[in-house]
C-alpha positions in Angstrom: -52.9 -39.5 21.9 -56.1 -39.1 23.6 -57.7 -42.2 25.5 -61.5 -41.7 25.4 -63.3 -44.6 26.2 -61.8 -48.5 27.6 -61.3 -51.6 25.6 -63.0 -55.0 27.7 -60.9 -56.4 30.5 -60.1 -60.3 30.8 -58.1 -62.0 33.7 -55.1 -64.3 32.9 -54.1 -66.7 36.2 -50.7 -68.2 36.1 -50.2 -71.5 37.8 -46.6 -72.5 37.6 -46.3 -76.1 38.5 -46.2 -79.4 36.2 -45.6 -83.1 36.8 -43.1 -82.9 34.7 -41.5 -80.2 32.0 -41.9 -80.6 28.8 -38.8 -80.2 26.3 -40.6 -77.8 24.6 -42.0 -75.8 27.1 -40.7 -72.0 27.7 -43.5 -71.2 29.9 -43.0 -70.3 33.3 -43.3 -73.7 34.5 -41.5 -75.8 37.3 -41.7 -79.4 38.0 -43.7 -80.6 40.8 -41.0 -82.0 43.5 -42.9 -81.0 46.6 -46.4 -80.9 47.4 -48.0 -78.1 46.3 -49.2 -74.8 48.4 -52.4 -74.8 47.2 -53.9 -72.8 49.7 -51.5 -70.4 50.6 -51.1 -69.6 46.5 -54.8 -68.9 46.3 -54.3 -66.5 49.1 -51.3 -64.7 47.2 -53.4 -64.6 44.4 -56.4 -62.7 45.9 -54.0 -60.5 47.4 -52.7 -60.0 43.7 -55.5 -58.9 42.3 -56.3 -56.6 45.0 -54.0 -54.9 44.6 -54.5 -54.3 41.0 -57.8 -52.8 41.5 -56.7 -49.3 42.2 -56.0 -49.7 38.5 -59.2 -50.7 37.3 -61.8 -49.1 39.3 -65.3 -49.2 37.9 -64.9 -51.9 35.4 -66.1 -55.8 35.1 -64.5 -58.7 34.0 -65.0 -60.3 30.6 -63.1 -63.6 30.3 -61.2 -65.3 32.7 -58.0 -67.7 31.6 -56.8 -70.2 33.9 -53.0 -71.1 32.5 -49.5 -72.7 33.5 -47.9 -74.6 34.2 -50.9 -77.3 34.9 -53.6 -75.4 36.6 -55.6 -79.4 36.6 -53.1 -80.4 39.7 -55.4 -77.8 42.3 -58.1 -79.3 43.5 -61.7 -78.0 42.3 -62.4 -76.6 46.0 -59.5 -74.5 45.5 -60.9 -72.6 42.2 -64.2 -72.5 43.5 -62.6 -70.7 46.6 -60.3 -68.7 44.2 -63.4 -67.8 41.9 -65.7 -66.4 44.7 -63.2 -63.9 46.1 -62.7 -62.7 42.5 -66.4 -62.4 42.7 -66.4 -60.4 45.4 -63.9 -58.2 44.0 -64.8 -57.6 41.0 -68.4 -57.5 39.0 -68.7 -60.4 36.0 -70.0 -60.2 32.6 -73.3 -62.6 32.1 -72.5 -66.0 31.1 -68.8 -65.1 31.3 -66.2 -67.4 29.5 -63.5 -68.9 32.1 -61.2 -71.2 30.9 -58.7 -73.7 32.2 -56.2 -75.5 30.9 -55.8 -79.1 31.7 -53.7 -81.9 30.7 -55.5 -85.4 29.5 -53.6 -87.2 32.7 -56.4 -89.6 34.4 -55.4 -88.0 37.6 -56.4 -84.4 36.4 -59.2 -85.8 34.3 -61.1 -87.1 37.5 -61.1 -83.5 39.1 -63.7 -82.5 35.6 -66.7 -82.8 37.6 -65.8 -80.8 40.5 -64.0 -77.9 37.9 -67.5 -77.4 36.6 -68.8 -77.3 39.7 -66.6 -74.4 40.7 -67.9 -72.5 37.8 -65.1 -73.1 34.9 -67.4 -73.4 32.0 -64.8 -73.6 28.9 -61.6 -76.6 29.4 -58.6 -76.2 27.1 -57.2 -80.0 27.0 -53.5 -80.1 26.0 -54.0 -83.3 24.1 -50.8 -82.4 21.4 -51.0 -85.4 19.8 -53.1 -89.1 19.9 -49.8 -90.4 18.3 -47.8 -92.7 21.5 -44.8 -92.1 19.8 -44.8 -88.3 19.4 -46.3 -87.7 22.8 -42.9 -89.9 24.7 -40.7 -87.4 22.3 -42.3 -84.4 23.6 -42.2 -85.6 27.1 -46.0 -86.0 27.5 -47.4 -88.1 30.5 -50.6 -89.2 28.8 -50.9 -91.8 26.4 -54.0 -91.2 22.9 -56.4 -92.8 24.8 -56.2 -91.0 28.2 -56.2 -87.8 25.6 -59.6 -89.0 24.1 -60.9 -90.4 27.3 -60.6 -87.0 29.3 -62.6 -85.6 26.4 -65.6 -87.4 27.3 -65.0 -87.0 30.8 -65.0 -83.5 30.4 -68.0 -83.7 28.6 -69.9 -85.5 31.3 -68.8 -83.2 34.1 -70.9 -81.0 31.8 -68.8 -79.2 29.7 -70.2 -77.5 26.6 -67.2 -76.0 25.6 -64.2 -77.7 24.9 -61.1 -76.7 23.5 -58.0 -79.0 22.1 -54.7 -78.2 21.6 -52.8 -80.1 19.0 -49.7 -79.5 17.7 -47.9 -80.5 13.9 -44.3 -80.4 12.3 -43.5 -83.0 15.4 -39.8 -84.7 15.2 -40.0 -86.9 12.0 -43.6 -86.3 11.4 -45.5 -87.1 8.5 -47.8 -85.0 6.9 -50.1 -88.1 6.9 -49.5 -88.5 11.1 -50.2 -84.5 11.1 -53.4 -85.7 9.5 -54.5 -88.7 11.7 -53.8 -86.2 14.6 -56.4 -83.7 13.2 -58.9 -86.2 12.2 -59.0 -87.8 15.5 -59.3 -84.3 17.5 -62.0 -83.1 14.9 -64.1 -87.1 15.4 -64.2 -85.7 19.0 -66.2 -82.8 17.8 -64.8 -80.5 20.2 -66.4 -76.5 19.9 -62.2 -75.1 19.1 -59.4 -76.5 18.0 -56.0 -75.0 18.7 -53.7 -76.2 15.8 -50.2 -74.9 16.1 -46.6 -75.7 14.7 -44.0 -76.9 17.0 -41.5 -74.2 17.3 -38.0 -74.4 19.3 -37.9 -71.7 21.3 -35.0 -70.1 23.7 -34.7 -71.8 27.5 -36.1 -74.7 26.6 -34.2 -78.1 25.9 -35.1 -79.0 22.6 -33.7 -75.6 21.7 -30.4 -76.7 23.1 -31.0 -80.2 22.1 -32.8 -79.8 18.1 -34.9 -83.2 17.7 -35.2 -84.0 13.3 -37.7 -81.8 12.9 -39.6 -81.7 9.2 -38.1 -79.3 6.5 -39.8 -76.3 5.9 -41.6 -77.5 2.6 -43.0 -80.5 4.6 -44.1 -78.6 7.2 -45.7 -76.0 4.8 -47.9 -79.2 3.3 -48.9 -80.0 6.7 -50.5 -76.7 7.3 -52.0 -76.0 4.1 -53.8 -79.8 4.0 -54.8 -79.4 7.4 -56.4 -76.2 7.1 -58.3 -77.6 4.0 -59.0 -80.6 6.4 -60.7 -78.3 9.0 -62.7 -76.0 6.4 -64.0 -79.1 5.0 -65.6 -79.7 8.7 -66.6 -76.5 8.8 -64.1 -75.8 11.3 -63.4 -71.6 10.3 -59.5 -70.4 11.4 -60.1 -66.8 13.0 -56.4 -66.3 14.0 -53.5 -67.7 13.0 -53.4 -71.6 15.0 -57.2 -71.3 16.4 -60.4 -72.5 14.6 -64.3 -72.8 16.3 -66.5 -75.1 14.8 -69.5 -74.2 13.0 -72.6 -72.4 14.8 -69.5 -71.5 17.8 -68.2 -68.2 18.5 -64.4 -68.1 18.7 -62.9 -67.9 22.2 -63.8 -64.5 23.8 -60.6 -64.1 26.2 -58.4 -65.3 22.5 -60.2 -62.2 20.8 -59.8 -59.6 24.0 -55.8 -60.7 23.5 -55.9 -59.7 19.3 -57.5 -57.0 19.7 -55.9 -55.3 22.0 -57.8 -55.3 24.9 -57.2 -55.0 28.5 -56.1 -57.9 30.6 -54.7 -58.1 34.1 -52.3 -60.9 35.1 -51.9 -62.3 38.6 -49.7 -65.7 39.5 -45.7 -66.1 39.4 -44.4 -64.7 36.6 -48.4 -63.6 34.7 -48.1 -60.7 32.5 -51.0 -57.8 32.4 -51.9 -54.6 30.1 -54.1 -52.0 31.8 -55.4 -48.9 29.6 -56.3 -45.3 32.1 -58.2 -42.9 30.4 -57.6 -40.6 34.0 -53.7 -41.0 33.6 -54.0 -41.5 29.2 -51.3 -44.3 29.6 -51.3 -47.9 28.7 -49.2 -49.7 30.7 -47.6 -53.6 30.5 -46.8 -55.7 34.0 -44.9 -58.8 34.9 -45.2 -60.4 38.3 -42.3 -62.1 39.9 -41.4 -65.3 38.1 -40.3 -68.2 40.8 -42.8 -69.5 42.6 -40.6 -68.8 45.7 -40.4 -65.0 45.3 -44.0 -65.0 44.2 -45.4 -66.7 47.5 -43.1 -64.4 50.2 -45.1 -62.4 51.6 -42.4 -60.2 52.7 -42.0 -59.4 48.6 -44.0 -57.2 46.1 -45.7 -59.3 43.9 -44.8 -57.2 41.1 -41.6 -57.7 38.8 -41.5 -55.2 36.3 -43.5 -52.5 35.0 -44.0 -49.9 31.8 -45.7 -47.5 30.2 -45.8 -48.3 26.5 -44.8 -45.3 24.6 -46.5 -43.8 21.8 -44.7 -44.5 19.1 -44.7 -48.1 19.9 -48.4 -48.1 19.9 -48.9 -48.6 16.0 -46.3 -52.0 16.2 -48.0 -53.4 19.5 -51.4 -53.4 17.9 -50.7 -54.2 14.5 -48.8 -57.2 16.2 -52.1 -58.4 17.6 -54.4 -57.1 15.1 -53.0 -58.5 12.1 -53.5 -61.9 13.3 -57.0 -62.5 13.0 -57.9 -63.8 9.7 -60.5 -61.0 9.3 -58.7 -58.2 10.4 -60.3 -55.6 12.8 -62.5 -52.9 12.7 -60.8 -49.4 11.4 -62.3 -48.0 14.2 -60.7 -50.0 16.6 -57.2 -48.6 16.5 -58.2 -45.4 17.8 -60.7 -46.7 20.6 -57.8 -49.0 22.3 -54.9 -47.2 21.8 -56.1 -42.9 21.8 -54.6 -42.8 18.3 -55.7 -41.1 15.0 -56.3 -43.9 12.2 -54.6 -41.0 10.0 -51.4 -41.2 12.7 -50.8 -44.6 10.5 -52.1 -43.7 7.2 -48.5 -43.8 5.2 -47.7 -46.6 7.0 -51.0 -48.6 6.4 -50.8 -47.3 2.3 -47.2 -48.6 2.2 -48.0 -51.7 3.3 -51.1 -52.1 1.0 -49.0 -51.4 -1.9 -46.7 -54.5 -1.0 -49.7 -56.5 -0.9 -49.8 -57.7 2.7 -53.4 -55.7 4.1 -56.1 -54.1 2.9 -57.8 -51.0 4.3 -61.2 -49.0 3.8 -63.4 -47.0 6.1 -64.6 -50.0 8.0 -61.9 -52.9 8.2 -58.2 -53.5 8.1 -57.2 -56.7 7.0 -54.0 -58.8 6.2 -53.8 -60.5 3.0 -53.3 -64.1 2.6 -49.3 -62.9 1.7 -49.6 -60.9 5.1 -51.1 -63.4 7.1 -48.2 -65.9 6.0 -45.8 -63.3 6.5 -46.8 -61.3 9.4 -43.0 -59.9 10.3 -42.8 -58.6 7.2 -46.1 -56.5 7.5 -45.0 -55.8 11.2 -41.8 -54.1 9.7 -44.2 -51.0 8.7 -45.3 -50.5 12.0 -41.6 -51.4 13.8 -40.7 -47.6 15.7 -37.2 -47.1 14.3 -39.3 -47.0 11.0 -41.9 -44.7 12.4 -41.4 -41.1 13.8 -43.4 -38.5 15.6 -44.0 -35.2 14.4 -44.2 -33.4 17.3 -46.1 -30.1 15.9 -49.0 -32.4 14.8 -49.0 -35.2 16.8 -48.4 -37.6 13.7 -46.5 -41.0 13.0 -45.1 -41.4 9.4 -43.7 -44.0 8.0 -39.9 -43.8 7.3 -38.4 -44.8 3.9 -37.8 -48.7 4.0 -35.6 -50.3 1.5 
């Protein structure tokens, strides 16, 4: 493993409070039952990041993320505020992407203007569907047309680059509603679309509480005639739920994530992965989760923290890797993680052979069987199937039945 040169570095900022928390939610997310401490939460998280900066010395930023939680409850003074003593620590890329998420409420959607005026120049609206009766089931607090209407708000504050997130396979959904959803959001003309399944996941209450959801064949029709739906308007999926719209590049802080660049994390419970070419480790943190322990100042703002080990490498790239439509460049795996392509050749061969990627010189790519089943490529690249040779430095792929 030899680290020679750095991928890009984005920022992710966590804020953890909602209105209200959504069933389906298991982001680190708490419901609003005080006011919030705007102020003294910007404070923490300048003094989060500078402390990170030991770790990233010399290098600019490339993307900035604002996620939560709803980061649309601070006020617009507040990210401008926030945004100017990251400034001052750190240098930006020209014309950077920064992104915030923001629900459609009319509340949030009145605070557009001044978020553009802060310099947030890319809004992610969490729109999930213009359907009344799916957004009451998954606990929404915005009706369709508040979800439309902050759309052209946003676009009036200025905004030339919107994002929407919509989700399908909703409780007794349609593939027709799943449809109507998509046609509405694409109408809107919005530069990316974020088109995703609903999922029940662990800690959350519709795990504990299964709404009807549709069968797995339904839900299969719903993705396949909704990806037709957006190719037809020329919307083109780079990774596996996001899709820009023709003559639009795809979301630059989305592509740092798949392919495997650098990204610190600052806010209660944001996670970060830092690559040292002084130090040749790569390294994964996790700041404290509640709120509470996040804002003591009498606390370390960190949680957890961990060197990624080498043979875990091949699985934590591939993971990311392997879900971009495209694939990435060969070349790639050795600038981001210090490994030899040739460290993965029987495992990339195997894998080739059960037709889920292809490989050359230049790209590796997943097959349409790979892309559609991306654990089972994964299992290649899992480390109880890989070993080290410790002589030569090389992984190998162990015999998989």
């Amino acid at each position: 493993m030899t680290i020679t040169s750095l991928p890009p570095l984005s920022l992710y900022i966590h804020t953890p409070w909602c209105v209200q928390k959504c069933p389906y939610c298991d982001f680190n997310s708490h419901q609003l039952k005080t006011t919030i401490p705007e102020q003294e939460y910007i404070d923490r998280l300048l003094f989060d990041l500078e402390q990170e900066l030991p770790e990233i010395w010399g290098r600019s930023l490339n993307s900035i993320f604002i996620g939560g939680g709803t980061p649309s409850l601070f006020s617009g003074k507040s990210y401008e505020r926030l945004l100017s003593g990251i400034r001052a620590l750190l240098p930006f890329h020209a014309d950077m992407e920064i992104t915030m998420e923001a629900n459609p409420g009319t509340v949030e959607a009145d605070k557009f203007n001044e978020f553009y005026q802060a310099g947030i120049n890319r809004i992610s609206i969490g729109v999930q569907s213009f359907n009344n009766q799916f957004l009451k089931v998954l606990g929404r607090i915005h009706d369709g047309s508040e979800a439309s209407r902050a759309y052209q708000i946003a676009r009036e504050a200025g905004f030339k680059n919107i994002n929407l997130d919509l989700m399908y396979a909703l409780p007794q959904q349609t593939v027709q509603q799943a449809l109507n959803d998509l046609k509405m959001a694409i109408e809107l003309a919005p530069e990316h679309l974020s088109w995703y399944q609903l999922t029940l996941e662990p800690n959350t209450l519709f795990y504990h509480q299964p709404p009807p959801l549709p069968d797995d064949e339904l839900t299969c029709d719903m993705a396949e005639q909704g990806i037709e739906l957006l190719t037809k308007h020329e919307y083109q999926q780079y990774e596996v739920s996001a899709y820009s719209s023709a003559g639009h590049y795809p979301s630059t802080h989305n592509l740092n994530y798949w392919q495997f660049g650098d990204y610190l994390g600052i806010g209660a419970g944001a996670h970060g992965k830092i690559t040292r070419a002084d130090t040749q480790t790569i390294t994964r943190k996790s700041k404290k989760r509640n709120p509470k322990d996040y804002l003591d100042t009498n606390k370390a703002v960190i949680d957890k923290q961990q060197q990624i080990l080498k043979e875990e490498l091949p699985l934590e790239f591939m993971m990311n890797a392997m879900r971009l439509k495209d694939g990435v460049p060969t070349a790639l795996f050795f600038q981001t993680t210090g490994l030899l392509i040739s460290q993965i050749e029987n495992a990339l061969t195997e894998a080739e052979k059960q037709g889920l990627l292809t490989k050359d010189h230049d790209y590796i790519r997943p097959t349409e069987q790979g892309y559609r089943f991306l654990n089972e490529l994964l299992t290649f690249f899992m480390p109880e199937n890989i070993f080290i040779n410790s002589n030569q430095d090389t992984i190998k792929i162990k015999r998989l039945d």
